[in-house]
TORMIDO-481392 format. One line per 10 residues: for each residue x, y, z of C-alpha. Coordinates in nm, 2 decimals. Layout:
<nodes>
X,Y,Z | ...
</nodes>
This chain:
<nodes>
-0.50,1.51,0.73 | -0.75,1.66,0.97 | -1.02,1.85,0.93 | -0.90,2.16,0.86 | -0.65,2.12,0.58 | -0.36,2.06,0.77 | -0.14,1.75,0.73 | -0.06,1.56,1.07 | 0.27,1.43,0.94 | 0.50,1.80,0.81
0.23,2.03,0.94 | 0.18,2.18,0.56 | -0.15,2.31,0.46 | -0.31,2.02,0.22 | -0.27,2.24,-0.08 | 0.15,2.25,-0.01 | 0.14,1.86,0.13 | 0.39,1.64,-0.09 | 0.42,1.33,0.21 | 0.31,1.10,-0.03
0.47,1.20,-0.31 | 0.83,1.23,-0.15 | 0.80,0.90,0.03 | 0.66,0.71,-0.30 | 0.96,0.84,-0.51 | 1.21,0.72,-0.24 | 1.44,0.42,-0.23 | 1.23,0.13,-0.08 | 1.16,-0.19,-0.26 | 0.76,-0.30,-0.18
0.74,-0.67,-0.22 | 0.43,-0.89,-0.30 | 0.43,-1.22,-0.27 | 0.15,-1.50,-0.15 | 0.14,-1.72,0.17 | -0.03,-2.02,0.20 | -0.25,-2.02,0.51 | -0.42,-2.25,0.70 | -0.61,-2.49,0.48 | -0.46,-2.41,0.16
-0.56,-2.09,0.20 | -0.38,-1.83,-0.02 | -0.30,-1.46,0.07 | -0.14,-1.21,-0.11 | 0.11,-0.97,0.10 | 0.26,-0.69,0.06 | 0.56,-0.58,0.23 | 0.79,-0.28,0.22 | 0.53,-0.01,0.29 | 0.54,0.02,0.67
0.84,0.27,0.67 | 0.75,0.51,0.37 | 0.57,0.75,0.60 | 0.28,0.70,0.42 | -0.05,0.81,0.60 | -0.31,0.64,0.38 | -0.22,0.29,0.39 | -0.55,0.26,0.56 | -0.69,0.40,0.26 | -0.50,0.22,0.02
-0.56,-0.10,0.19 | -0.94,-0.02,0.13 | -0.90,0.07,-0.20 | -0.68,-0.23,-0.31 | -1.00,-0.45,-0.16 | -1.26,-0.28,-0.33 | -1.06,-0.31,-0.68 | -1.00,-0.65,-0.65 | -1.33,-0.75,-0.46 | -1.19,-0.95,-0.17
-1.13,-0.91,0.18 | -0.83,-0.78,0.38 | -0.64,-0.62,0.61 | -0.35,-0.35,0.68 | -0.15,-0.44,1.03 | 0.18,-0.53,1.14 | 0.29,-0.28,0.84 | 0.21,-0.50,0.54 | -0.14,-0.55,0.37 | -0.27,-0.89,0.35
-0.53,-1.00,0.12 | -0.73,-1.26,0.10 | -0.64,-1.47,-0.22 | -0.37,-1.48,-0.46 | -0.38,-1.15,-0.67 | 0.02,-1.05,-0.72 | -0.03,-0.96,-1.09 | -0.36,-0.72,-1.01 | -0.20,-0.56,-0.70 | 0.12,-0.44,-0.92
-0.08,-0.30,-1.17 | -0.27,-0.14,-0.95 | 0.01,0.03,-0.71 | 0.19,0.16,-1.04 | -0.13,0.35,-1.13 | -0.13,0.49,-0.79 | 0.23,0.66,-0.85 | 0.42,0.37,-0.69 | 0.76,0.30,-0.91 | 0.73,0.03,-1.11
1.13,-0.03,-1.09 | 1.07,-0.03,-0.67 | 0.79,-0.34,-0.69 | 0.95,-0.71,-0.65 | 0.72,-1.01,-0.71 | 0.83,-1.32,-0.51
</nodes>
């Protein structure tokens, strides 16, 4: 959204703007899974979000690091964080309106 109340994806004032809520009740299927890095280093991903036309993956990239007090990163459309924290990042994308049903745990 810009500054004056506009959203940048349909152009709807931010009062009429349902972006996020059409594109989180779609069919997609967001996967989480970890990756073991260099070192034995684990990090949780999660995948499936790129193509939702979401505009605050940024934001929920931030917010998913501040709840779970670790470091991260949103690029190549998938968040990465550092650590493995599959069970904690489920939780926490069904309480941000995110089907339950659409989340697969690898």
């Amino acid at each position: 959204m810009n500054s004056i109340g506009i959203c940048n994806i349909c152009g709807m004032p931010q009062d009429l703007c349902a972006c996020t809520d059409i594109a989180r009740t779609g069919q997609f299927t967001i996967k989480i899974f970890v990756e073991k890095r260099k070192w034995g280093r684990e990090v949780t991903v999660i995948d499936g979000l790129d193509g939702q036309n979401l505009a605050d993956l940024p934001k929920l990239t931030k917010k998913l690091k501040k709840k779970l007090a670790t470091g991260g990163t949103y690029k190549n459309g998938r968040i990465e964080l550092q650590g493995n924290h599959k069970d904690r990042v489920k939780e926490i994308l069904v309480a941000e309106g995110f089907p339950e049903d659409a989340i697969e745990m690898q």
